[in-house]
N, CA, C and O of each residue as an XYZ file, in Angstrom:
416
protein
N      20.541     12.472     18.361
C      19.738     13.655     18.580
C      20.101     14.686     17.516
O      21.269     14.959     17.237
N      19.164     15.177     17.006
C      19.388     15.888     16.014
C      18.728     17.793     16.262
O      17.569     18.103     16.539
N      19.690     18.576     16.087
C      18.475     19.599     16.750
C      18.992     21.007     15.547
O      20.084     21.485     15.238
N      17.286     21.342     15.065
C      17.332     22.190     14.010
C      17.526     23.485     14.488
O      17.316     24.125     15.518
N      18.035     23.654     13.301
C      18.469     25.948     13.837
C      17.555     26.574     12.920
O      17.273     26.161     11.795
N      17.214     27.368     13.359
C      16.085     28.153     12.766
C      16.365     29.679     12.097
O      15.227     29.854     12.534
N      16.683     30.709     11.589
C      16.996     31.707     11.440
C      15.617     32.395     11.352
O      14.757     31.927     10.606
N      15.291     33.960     12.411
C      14.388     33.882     11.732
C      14.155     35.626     11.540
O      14.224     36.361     12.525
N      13.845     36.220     10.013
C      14.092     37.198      9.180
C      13.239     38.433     10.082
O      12.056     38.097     10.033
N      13.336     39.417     10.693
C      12.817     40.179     11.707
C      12.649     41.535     10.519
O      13.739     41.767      9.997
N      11.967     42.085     10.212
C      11.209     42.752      8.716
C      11.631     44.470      9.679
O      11.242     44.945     10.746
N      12.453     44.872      8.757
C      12.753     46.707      8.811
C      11.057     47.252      9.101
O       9.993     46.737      8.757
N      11.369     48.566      9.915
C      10.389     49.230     10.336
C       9.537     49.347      8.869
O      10.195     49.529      7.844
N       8.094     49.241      8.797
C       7.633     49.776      7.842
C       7.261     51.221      8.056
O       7.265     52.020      7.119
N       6.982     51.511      9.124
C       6.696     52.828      9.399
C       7.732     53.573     10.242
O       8.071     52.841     11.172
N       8.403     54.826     10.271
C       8.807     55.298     11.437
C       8.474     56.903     11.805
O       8.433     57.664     10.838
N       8.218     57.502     13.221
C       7.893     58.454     13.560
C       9.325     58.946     14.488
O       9.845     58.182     15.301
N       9.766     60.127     14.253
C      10.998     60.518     15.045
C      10.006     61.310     16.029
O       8.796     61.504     15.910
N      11.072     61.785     17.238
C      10.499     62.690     18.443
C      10.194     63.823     17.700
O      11.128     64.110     16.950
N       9.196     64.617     17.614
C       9.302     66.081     17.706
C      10.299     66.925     17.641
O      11.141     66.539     18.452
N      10.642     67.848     17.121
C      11.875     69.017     17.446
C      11.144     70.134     16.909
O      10.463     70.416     15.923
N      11.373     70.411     17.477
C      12.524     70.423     19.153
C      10.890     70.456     20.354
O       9.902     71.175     20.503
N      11.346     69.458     20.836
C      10.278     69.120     22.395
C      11.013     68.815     23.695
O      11.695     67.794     23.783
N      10.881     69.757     24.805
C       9.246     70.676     24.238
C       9.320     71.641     23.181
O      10.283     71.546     22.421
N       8.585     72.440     23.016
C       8.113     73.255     22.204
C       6.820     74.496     22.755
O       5.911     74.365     23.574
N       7.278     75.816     21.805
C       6.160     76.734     22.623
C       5.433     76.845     21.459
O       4.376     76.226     21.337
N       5.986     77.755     20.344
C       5.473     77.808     18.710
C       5.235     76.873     17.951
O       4.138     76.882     17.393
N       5.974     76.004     17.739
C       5.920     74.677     16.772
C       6.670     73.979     16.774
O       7.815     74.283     17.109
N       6.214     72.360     16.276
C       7.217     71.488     16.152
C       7.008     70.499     15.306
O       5.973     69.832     15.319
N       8.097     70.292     14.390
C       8.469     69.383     13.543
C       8.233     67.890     13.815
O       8.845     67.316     14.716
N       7.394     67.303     13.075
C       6.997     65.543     13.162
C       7.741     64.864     11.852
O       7.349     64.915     10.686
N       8.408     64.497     12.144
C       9.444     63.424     10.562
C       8.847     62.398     10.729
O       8.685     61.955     11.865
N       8.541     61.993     10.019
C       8.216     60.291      9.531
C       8.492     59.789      8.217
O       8.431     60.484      7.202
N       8.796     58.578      8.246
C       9.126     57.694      7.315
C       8.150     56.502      6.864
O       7.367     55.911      7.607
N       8.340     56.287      5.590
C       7.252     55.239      5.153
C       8.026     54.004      4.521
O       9.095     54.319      3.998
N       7.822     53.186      4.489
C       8.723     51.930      3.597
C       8.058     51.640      2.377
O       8.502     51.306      1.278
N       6.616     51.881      2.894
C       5.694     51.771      1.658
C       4.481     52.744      1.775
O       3.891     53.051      2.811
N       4.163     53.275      0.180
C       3.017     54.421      0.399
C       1.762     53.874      0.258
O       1.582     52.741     -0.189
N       0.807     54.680      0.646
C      -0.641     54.644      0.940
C      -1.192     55.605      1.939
O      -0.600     56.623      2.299
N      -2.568     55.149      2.438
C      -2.743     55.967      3.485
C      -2.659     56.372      4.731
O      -2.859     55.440      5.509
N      -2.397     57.600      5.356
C      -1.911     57.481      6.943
C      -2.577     58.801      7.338
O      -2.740     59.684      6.496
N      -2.982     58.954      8.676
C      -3.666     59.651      9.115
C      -2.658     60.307     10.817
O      -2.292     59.579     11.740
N      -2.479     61.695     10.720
C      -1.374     61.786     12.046
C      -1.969     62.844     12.484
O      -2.078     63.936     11.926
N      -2.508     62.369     13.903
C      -3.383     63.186     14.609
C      -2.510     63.186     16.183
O      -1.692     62.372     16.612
N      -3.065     64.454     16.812
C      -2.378     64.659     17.879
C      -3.608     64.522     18.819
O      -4.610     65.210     18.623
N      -3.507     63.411     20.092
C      -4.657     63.255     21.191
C      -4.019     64.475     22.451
O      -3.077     65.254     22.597
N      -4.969     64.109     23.005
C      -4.482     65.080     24.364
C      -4.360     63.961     25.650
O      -4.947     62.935     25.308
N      -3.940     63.869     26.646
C      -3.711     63.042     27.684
C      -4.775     61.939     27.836
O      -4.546     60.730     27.819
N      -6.183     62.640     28.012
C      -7.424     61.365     27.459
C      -7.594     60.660     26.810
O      -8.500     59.853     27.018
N      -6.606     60.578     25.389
C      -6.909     60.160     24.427
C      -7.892     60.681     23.378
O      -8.469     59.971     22.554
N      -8.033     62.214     23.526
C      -9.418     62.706     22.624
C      -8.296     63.554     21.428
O      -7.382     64.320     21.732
N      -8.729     63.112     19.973
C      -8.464     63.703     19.077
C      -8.502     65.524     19.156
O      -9.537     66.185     19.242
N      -7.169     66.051     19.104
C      -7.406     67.716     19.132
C      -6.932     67.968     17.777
O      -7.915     68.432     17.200
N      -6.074     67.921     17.051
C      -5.937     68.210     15.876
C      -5.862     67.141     14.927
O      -5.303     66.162     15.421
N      -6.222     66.979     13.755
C      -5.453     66.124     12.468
C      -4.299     66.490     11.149
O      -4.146     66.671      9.942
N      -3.910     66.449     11.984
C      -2.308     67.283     11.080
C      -2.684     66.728      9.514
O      -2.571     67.481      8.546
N      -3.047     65.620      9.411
C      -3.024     64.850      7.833
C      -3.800     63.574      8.113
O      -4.007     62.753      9.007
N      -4.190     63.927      6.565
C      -4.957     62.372      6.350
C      -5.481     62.543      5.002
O      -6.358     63.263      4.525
N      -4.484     61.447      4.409
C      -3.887     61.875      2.860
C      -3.032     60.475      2.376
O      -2.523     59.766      3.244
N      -2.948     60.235      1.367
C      -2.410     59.230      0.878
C      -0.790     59.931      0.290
O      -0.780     60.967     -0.375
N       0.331     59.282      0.611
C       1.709     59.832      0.957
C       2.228     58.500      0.004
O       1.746     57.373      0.110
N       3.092     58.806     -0.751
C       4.248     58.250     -1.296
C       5.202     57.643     -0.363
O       5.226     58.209      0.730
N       6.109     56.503     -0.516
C       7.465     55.675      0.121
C       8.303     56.885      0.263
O       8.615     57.639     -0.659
N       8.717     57.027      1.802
C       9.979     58.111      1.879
C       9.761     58.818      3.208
O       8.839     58.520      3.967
N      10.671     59.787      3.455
C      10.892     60.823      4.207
C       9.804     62.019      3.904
O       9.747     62.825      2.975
N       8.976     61.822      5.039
C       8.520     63.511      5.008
C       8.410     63.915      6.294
O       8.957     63.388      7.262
N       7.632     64.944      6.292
C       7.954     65.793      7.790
C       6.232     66.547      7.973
O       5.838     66.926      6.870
N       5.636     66.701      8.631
C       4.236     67.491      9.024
C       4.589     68.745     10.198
O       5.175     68.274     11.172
N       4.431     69.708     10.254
C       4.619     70.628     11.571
C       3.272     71.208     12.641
O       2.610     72.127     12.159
N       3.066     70.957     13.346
C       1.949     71.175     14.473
C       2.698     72.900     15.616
O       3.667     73.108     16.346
N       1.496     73.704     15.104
C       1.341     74.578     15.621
C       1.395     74.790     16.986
O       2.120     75.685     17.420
N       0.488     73.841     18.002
C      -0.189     74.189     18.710
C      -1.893     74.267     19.023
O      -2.612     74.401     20.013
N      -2.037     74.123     17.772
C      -3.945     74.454     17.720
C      -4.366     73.158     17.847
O      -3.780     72.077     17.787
N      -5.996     73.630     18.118
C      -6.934     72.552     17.503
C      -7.032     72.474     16.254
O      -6.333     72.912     15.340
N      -8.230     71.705     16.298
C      -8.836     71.526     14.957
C      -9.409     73.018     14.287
O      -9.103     73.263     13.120
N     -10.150     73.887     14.973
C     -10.534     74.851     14.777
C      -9.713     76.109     14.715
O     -10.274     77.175     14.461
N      -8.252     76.042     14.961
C      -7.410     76.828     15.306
C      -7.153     77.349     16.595
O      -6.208     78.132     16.695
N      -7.686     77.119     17.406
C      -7.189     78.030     18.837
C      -6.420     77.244     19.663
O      -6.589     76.044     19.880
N      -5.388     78.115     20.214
C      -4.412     77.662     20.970
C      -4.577     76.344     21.960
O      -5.478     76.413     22.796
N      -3.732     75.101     21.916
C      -4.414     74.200     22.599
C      -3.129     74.897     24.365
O      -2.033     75.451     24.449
N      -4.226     74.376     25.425
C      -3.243     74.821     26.955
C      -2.182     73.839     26.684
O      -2.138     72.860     25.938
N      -1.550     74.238     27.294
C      -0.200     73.781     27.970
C      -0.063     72.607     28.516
O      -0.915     72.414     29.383
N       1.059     71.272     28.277
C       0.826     70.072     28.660
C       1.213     68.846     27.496
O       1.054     68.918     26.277
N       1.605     68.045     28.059
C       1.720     66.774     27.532
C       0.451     66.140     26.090
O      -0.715     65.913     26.415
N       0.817     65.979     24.909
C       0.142     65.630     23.858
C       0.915     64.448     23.303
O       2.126     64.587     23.126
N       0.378     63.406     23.042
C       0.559     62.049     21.987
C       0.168     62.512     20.319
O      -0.833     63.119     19.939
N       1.310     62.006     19.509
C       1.498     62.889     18.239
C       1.337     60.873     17.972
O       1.965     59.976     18.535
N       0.056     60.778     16.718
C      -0.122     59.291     16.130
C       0.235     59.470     14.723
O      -0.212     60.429     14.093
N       1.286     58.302     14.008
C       1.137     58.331     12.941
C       0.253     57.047     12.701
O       0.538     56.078     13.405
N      -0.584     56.938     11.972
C      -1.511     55.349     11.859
C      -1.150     55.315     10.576
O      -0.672     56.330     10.069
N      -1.340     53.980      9.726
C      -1.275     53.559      8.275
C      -1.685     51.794      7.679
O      -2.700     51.353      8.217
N      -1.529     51.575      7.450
C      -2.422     49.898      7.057
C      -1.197     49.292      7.293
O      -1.261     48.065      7.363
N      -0.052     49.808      7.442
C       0.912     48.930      7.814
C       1.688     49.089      9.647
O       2.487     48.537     10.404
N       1.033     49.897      9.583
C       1.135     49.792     11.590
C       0.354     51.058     12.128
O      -0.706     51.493     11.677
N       1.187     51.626     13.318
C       1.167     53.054     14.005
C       2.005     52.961     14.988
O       2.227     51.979     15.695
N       2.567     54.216     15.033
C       3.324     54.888     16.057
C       3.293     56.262     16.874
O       3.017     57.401     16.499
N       3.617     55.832     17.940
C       2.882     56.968     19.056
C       4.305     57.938     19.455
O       5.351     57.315     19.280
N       4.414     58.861     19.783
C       5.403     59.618     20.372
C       4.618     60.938     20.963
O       3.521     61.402     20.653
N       5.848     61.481     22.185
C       4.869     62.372     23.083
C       5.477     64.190     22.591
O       6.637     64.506     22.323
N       4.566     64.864     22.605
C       4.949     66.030     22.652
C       4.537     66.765     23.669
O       3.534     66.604     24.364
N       5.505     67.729     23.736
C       5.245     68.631     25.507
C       5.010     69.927     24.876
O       6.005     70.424     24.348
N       3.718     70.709     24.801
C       3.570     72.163     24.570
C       4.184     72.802     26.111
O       4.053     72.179     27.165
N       4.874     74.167     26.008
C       5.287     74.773     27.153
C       4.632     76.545     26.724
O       4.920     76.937     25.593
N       3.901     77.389     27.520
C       3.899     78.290     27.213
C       4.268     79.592     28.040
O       4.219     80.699     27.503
C-alpha cells in the first residue's frame, strides 16, 4: 500500500480590510486596507438592507497600505441616522465586508 502526501500551498490574503477605528464611531472613522496587487476597487458603505449609502472610492489603487475615512454621510452629504453599516472593499481579486456602528 502505498499512500501519497499532498502539500497543499494556501495563497496570502490578496486583499485585506481592518475594523474601522475607532468603532463605534460618532464623527469619523478610519477604513485601512491592504492590496497584494493593484488595480481596481470600489469601497462602499451599505446600510442593514444592503442599499448602497455612500461610495467612499472607486479608483484604481496601487499594491500596499492605504486607508479611506467615512464621515458619516451619504452620497449627497447628509448625515446618515444612527446604527449598524457594512463598510465593502470589492476588487477583481476578491471582497471584504466589515461592520461599522455610527453612535450619535
Amino acid at each position: 500500500l502505498t499512500v501519497a502526501e499532498t502539500t497543499l500551498a494556501i495563497p496570502a490574503a490578496s486583499l485585506d480590510l481592518a475594523a474601522p477605528a475607532p468603532n463605534p464611531f460618532n464623527a469619523e472613522t478610519a477604513l485601512a486596507y491592504s492590496l497584494e496587487v493593484g488595480g481596481p476597487i470600489e469601497v462602499t458603505v451599505l446600510d442593514a438592507a444592503g442599499r448602497v449609502v455612500r461610495t467612499l472610492l472607486h479608483d484604481v489603487r496601487e499594491a500596499g497600505d492605504h486607508t479611506v475615512t467615512w464621515h458619516g454621510d451619504d452620497d449627497r452629504g447628509r448625515p446618515v441616522a444612527a446604527g449598524t453599516y457594512f463598510v465593502r472593499l470589492f476588487s477583481a481579486r476578491g471582497e471584504r465586508v466589515v461592520k461599522a456602528a455610527l453612535v450619535k
